[in-house]
N, C-alpha and C positions, 0 to 999 in steps of 0.2 A: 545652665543656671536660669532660675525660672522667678527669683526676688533675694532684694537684696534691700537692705536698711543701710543708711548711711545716718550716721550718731554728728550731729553738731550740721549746722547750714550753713552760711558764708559761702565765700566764693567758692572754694574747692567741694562744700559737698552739695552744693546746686549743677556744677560741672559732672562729678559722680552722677547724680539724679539725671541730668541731662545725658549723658554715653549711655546709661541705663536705658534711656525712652529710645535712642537710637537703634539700640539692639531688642527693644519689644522685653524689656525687662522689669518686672514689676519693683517699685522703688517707694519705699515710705523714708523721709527724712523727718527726722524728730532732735529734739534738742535737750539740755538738761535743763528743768523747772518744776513746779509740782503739779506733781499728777503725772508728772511723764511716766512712758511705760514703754519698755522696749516691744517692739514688734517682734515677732516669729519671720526669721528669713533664714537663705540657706547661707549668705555670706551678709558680715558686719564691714562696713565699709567709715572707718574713723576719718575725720577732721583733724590737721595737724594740731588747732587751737584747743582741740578738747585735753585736757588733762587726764591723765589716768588715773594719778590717786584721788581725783577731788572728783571725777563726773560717775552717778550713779548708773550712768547708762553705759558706761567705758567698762565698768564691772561687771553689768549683768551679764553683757555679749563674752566676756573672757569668762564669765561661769556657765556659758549655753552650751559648749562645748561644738561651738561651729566656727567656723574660718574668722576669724580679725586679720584684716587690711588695714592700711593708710590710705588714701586716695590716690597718691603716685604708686603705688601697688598696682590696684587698681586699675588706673591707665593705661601701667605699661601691659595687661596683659591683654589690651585692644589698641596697644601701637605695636605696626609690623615693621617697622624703618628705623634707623638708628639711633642711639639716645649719644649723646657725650654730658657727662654729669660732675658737677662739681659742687664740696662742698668743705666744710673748714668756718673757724672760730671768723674770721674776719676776710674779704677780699672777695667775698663770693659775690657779689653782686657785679664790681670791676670785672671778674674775669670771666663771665657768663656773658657780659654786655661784648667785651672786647672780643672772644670766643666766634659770636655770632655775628660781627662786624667786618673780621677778617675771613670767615665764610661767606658771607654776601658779597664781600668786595670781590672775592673771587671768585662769583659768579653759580654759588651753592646758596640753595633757596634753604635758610638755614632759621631757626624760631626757637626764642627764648621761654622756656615753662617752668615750672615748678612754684620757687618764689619769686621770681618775676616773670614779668608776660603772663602766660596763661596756666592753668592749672593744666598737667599733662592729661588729663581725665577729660577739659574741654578738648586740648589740639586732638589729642585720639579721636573725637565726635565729629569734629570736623578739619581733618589734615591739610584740606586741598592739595597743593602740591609741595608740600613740605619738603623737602629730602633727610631733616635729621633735627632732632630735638635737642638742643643746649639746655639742659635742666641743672637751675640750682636747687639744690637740696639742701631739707635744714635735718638737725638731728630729731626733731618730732616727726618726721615724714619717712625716716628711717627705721624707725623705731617699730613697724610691723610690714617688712616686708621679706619677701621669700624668694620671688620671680625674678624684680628690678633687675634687668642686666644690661649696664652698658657696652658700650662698643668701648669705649676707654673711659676714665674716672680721674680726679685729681681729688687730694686730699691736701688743703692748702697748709694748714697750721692749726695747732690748737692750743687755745687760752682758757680761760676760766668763763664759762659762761653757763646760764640756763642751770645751776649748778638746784635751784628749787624743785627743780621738776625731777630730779634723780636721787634716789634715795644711798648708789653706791657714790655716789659725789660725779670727780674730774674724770675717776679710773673710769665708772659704767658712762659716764659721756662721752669718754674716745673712744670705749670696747662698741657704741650706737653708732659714731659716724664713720667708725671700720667698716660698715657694713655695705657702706655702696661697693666694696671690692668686692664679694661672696663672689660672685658669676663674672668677676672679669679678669681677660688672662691677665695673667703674673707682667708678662712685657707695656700691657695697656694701663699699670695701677701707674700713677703719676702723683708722687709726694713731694710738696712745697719746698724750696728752698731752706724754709727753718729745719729741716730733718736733715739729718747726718746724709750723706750721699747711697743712693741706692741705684743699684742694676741697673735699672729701667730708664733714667734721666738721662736727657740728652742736652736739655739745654741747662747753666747756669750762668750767672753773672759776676764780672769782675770790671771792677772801677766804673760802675756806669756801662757798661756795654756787654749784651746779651750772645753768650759761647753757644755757638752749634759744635756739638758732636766736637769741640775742641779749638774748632775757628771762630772768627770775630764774626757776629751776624749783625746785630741793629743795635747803633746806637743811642739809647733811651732819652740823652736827648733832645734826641729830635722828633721827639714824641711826648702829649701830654697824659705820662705817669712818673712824675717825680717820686724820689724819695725810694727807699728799699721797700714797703712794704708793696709799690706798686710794679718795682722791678719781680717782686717773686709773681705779682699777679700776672705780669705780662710774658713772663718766663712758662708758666704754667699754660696759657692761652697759647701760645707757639706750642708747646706737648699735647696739649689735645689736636692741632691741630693737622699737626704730622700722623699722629692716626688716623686722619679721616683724609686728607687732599694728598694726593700726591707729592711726593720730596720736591721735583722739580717745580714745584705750583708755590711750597713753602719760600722755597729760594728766587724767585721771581722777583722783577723789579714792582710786578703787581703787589704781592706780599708784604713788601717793604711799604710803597704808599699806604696802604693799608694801614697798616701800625703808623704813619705817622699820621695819618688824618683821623685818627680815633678819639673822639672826647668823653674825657667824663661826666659820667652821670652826676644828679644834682644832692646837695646833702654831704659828698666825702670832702675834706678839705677844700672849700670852696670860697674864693675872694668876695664877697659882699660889697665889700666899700673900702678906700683908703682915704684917711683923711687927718688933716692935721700930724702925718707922718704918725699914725695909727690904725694898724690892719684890723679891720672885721673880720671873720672867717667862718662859714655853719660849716662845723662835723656832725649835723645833728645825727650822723650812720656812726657816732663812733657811740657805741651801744656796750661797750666792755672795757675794762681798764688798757688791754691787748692793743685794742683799733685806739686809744684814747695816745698811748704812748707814740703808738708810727704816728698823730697828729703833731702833739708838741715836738716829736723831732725835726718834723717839715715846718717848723713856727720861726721864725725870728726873733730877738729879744727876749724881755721878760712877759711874760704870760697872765693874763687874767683870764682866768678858766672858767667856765659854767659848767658845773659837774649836779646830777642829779634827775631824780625819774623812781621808777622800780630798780631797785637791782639785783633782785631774781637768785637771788642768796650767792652774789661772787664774791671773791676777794676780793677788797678793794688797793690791798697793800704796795702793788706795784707802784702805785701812782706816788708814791712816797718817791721814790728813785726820780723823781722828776722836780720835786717838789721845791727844790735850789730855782725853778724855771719860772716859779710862781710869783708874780707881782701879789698876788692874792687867789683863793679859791673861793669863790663863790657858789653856796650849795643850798638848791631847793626841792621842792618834791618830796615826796615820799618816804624815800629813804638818805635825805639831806643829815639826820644825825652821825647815819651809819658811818658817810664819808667825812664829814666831818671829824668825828673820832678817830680815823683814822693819819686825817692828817695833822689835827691838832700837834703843834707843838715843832711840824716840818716848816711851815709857810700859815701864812695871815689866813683865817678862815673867816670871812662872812657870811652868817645862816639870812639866808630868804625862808618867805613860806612858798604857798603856791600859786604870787600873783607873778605872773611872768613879765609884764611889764617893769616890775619893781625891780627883777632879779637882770633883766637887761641893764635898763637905767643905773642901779649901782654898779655895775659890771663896766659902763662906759665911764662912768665919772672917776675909776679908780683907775685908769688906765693914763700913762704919759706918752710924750712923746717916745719911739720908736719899740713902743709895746705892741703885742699882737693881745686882741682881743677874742678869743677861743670858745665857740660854742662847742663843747665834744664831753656829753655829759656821762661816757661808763655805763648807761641804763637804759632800760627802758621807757618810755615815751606814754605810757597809757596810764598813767594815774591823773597825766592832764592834760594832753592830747589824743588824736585817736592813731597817731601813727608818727614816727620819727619825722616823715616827710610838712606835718601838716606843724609840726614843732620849728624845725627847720626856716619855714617858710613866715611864722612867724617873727622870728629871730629876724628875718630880714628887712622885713618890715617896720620891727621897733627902732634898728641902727637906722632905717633908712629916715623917719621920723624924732629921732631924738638927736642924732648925730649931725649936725648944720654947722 
């Protein structure tokens, strides 16, 4: 291969550009805008952010009649060491972080890529001494690959999400993120606890405590992943890792510390503040109505919700099945109508616009004693921030300033 274009720049197609200079690869990256004009290469190398229906350049490479990649395509077919890949509506982050934590702790130099850590396309440029790649996968990064073959895979669960970007709806959204199994054996496909029981599983969970092969193994806990939706994450994180370390390494008192000294990352269900016997909490990761629900189950009391953002053409309907839980819904952004009509008429709806101050502020004032006060807005984040995280981290700041 002697040049390659990569369509959209950001992090992962500067990582492409970058494995390309490594290998003496000629690389033009270009973007969509006017006057853009796809280059002449023998392989198109896509950005998970570029859209297909909407990017002029996403078109023209699928009418050149040459190779379309994703950029984890791409990577993996300049990483020679194992991948374990995980992916699913909700948890993927949890069990990529937790995956890579109980690898390290047992003493396997082990590195998070995909949608966290690094783009697989960088660690391939430069491995050092890696021994296996933990890659999350989203359904955009799926969406043109051929090669990707892990060593083992979990598919955690699926809800409604991303449902804009697919013209067949929910069906062509699961029949995309099937697709990390293509290349892995039957024994290594590892499907979430929400799916009926298959072959392959070894671990599941009853009453709070995680079943090896039929026996009692760790109890959850003693460990910080409350709640079911993080019992399936940490159920899954033990299945990948019985594929890679040895049985006797799983079952070690090593293994065990491990899982209990694991914390989560910031943004899922997270304490902020308690005050005047009123919980603060950023879900700002709860990005679908799916992750929005395992929040208010993990909630206390009556709920004041902040729901709102893009939301990427989902349903919003589940959230009605909850909606007895609501002290009120508070909804701004973007698509603030959407949800709102939806709940109308279930629990009290307050429309904000998009000053986020305001939408905190009435959020705390409408809360009593032994309410939980719930950022976990079902959407996306970029009509007003630039990322869940930079949403999130706001939210903290406004309870931390208005809450005295």
């Amino acid at each position: 291969m002697k040049s390659v274009a990569v369509i959209g720049g950001g992090v992962s197609g500067e990582a492409a550009a970058k494995l390309c200079g490594i290998h003496g690869i000629d690389c033009a990256v270009v973007s969509d805008g006017a006057g853009a004009v796809l280059p002449d290469a023998e392989l198109y190398v896509v950005s998970p952010g570029v859209p297909p229906a909407k990017s002029p350049l996403y078109q023209a490479a699928e009418r050149s009649g040459k190779e379309v990649v994703s950029e984890l395509e791409f990577g993996c077919r300049f990483w020679n060491k194992p991948i374990l890949a995980v992916t699913g509506t909700n948890g993927k982050t949890t069990t990529t972080e937790l995956t890579v934590h109980l690898l390290q702790q047992c003493g396997v130099n082990a590195a998070p890529a995909g949608n966290i850590g690094r783009p697989l396309s960088d660690l391939a440029a430069d491995p050092q001494d890696t021994e296996v790649a933990v890659v999350e996968v989203s359904s955009f990064q799926l969406e043109k690959v051929s090669a990707f073959a892990p060593l083992a895979a979990v598919i955690l669960n699926f809800a409604s999400d991303h449902l804009d970007r697919y013209p067949g709806g929910f069906a062509e959204y699961c029949a995309v993120k099937k697709r990390i199994f293509d290349h892995v054996a039957f024994e290594n496909r590892i499907y979430g606890l929400s799916f009926a029981d298959v072959a392959s599983r070894r671990v599941t969970v009853t009453n709070g405590m995680l079943i090896l092969d039929g026996e009692p193994f760790f109890d959850l806990k003693e460990s910080d992943l409350p709640g079911a939706h993080n019992a399936e994450n940490c159920a899954a994180a033990v299945e990948l890792c019985l594929r890679f370390l040895p049985e006797t390494v799983v079952r070690s008192a090593q293994f065990i510390a491990a899982l209990q000294s694991f914390k989560r990352g910031r943004h899922r269900i997270e304490t902020v503040k308690v005050h005047n016997d009123i919980t603060y909490i950023d879900d700002s990761k709860g990005t679908n109505p799916a992750a929005v629900l395992a929040a208010i189950d993990s909630c206390a009391g009556q709920i004041v919700i902040l729901l709102g953002g893009l939301g990427k053409g989902m349903d919003f309907s589940p959230l009605t099945t909850r909606a007895h839980r609501f002290r009120a819904a508070v909804v701004y952004g973007a698509d603030r109508e959407r949800i709102a009509a939806v709940l109308q008429g279930h629990c009290e709806v307050v429309r904000c616009g998009t000053d986020f101050r305001e939408v905190v502020a009435k959020s705390c004032a409408l809360a009593q004693r032994g309410d939980t006060v719930l950022l976990s807005p079902a959407c996306a984040s970029m009509d007003m921030f630039k990322n869940y995280a930079e949403r999130g981290d706001l939210f903290r700041s406004l309870v931390a300033e208005i809450v005295r």
